[in-house]
TIMARLO-434862 format. One record per residue (C-alpha): residue number from 1; x, y, z. Coordinates in Angstrom, 2 decimals, always signed. Layout:
SITE   resi         X         Y         Z
SITE    NUM         X         Y         Z
...
***
This chain:
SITE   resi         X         Y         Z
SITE      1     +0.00     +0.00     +0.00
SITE      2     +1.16     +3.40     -0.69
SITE      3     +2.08     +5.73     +2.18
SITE      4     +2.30     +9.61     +2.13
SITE      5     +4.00    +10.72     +5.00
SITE      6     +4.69    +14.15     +6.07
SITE      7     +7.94    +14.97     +8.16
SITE      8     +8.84    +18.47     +9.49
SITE      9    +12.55    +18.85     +9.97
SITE     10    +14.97    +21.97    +11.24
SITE     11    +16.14    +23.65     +7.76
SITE     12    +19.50    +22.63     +8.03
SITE     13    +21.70    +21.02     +5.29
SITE     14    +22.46    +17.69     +5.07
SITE     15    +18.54    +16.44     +6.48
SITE     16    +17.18    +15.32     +3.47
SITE     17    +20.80    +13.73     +3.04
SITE     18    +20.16    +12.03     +6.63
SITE     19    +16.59    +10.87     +6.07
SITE     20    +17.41     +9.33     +2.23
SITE     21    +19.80     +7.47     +3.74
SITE     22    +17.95     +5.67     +6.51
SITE     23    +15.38     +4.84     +3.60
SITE     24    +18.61     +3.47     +1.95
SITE     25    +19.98     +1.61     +4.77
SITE     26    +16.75     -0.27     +5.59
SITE     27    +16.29     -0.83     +2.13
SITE     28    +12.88     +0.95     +1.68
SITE     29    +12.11     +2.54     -1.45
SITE     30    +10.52     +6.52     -1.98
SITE     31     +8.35     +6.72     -4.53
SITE     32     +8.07    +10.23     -5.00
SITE     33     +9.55    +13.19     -2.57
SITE     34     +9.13    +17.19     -2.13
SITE     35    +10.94    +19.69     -0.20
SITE     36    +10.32    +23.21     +1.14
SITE     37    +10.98    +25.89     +3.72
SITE     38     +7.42    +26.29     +5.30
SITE     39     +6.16    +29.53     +6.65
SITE     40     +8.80    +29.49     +9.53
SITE     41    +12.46    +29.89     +7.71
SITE     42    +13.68    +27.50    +10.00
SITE     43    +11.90    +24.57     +9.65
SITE     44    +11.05    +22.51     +6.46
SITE     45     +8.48    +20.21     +5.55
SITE     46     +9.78    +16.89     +3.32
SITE     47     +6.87    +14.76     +1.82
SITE     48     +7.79    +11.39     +1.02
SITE     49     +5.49     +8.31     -0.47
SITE     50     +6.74     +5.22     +0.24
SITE     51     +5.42     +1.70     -0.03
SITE     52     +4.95     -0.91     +2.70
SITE     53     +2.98     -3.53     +4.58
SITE     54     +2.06     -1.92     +8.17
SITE     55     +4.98     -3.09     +9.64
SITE     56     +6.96     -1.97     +7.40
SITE     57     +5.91     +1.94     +7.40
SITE     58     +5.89     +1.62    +11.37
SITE     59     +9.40     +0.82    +11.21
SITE     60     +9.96     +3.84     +8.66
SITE     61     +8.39     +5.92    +11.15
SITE     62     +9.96     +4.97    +14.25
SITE     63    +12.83     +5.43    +12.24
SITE     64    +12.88     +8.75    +10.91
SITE     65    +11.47     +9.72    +14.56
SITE     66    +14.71     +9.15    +15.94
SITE     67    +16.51    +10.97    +13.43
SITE     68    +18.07    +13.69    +15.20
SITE     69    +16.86    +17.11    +13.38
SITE     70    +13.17    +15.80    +12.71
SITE     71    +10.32    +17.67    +14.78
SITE     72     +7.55    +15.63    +13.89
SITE     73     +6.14    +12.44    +11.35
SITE     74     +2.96    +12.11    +10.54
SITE     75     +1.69     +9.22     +8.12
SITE     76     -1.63    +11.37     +6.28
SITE     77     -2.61     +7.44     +4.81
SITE     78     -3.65     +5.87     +8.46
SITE     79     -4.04     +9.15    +10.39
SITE     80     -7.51     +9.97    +11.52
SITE     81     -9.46    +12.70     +9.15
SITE     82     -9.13    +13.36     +5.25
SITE     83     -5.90    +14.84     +3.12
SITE     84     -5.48    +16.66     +0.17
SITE     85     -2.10    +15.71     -1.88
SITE     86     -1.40    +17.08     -4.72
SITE     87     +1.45    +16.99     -7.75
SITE     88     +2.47    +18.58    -10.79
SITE     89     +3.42    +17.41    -14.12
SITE     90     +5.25    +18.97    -17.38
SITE     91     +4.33    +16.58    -20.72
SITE     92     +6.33    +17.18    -23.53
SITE     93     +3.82    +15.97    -26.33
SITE     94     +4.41    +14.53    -30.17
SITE     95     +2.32    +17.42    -31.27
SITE     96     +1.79    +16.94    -35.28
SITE     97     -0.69    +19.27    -37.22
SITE     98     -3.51    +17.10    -37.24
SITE     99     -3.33    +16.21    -33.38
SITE    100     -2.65    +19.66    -31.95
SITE    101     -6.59    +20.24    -31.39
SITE    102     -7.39    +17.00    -30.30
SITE    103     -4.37    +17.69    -27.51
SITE    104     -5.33    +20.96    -26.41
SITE    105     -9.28    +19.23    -25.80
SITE    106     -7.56    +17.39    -23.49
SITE    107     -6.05    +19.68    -21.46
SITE    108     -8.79    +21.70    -21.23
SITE    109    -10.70    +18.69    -19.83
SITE    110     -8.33    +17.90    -17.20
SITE    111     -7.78    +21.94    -16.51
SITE    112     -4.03    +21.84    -17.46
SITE    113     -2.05    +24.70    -19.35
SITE    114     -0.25    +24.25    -22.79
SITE    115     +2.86    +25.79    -21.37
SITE    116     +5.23    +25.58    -24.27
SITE    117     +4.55    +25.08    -27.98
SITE    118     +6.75    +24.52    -30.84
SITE    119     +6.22    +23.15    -34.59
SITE    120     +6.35    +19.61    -33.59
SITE    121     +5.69    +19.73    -29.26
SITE    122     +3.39    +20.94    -26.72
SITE    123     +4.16    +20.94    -23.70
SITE    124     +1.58    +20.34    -20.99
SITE    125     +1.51    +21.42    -17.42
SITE    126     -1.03    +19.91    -15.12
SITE    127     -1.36    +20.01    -11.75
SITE    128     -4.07    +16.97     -9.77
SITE    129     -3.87    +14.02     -7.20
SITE    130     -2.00    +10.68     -8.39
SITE    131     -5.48     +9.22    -10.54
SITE    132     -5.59    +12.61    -12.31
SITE    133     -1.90    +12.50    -13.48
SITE    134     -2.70     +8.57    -14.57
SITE    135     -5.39     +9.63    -16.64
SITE    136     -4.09    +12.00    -18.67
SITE    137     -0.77    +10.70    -19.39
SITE    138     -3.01     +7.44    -20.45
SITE    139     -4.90     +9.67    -22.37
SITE    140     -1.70    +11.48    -23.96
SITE    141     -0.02     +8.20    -24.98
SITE    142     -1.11     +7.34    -27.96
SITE    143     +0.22    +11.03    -29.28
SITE    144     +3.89     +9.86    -28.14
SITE    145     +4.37    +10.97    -24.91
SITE    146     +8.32    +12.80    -25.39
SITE    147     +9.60    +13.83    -22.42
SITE    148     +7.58    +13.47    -18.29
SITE    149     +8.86    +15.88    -15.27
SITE    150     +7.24    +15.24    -12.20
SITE    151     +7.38    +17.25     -9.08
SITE    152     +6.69    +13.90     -6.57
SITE    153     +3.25    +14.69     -4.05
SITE    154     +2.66    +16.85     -1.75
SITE    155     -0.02    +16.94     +0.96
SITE    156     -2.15    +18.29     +4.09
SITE    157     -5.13    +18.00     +6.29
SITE    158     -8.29    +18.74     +5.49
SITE    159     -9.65    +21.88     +7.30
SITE    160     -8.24    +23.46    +10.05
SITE    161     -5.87    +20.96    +11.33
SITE    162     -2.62    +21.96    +11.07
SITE    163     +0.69    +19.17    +11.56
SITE    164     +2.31    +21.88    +13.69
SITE    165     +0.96    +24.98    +15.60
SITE    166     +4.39    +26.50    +17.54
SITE    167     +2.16    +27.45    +19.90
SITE    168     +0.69    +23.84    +21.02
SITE    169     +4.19    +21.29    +19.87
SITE    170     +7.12    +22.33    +21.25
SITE    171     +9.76    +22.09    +19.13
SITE    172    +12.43    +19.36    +19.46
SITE    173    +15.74    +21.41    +19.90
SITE    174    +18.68    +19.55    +18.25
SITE    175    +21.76    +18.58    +19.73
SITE    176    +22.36    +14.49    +20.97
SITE    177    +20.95    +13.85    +24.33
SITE    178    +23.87    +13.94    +27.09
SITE    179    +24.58    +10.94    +28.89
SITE    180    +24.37    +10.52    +32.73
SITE    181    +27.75    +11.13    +34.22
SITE    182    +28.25     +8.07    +36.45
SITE    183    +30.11     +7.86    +40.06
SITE    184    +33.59     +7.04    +40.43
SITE    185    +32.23     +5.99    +44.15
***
């Protein structure tokens, strides 16, 4: 089953270098991945899909839990209440006289923008959930599909709640946890 899971991270380099790698390690594969500052400069919100059995993304989250600059993971397939995720595409289409109209009736169906044109591409740029991008590349196949770019999903909850409010989730300050200092009793 495919996961999308959320993780907020401090916005320092070498996370997403971190986090890859203990997908790597454990030998888990992302599907698709997307990274940005969020409205706080410091912090950074990675969305990753990944597929597993349950025990599989439990370990994954565990995991990246203990990863050292991560503030919080949240898995938006088994959490409780509805998600929106999102993606965006770029087609390059085979784009012949005689097909050009039939091309643009496409994207007009599925609301996407002819971005580019030349005298034998269009280029296509749509923006929808995973069934949506599906659906129209099935639909632009037969064309000759040229070239795909695909920005990987994105997500977030439904209505007004938020994966972190500063105000109610402290922030998990970075830095190794010191060990005890034992006796020399």
């Amino acid at each position: 089953m495919k996961n999308t899971i959320s993780i907020l991270v401090e916005n320092k380099p070498g996370v997403l270098a971190r986090i890859a790698a203990m997908f790597s390690a454990r030998a888990y594969n992302i599907d698709s991945l997307a990274v940005a500052e969020t409205m706080d400069p410091t912090v950074s919100r990675i969305t990753c899909t990944a597929v597993g059995d349950k025990l599989e993304i439990e370990q994954i989250m565990k995991q990246l839990r203990k990863l050292i600059d991560v503030i919080r993971v949240i898995n938006f397939t088994t959490a409780n209440g509805d998600f929106i995720t999102r993606e965006m595409a770029l087609i390059k289409v085979n784009a012949q006289a005689k097909n050009r109209v039939e091309i643009m009736r496409t994207s007009d169906i599925f609301r996407a923008k002819i971005v580019d044109v030349s005298h034998e591409s269009l280029t296509v740029e749509v923006t929808g959930d995973e069934n949506k991008m599906n659906a129209i590349l099935e639909l632009l196949k037969p064309f000759g599909i040229l070239e795909i770019a695909r920005t990987g999903q994105v997500a977030i909850s439904r209505g007004s709640k938020r994966l972190i409010d500063r105000q109610q989730v402290p922030i998990k300050k970075p830095g190794r946890a010191k060990k005890p200092q034992q006796n020399k009793h």
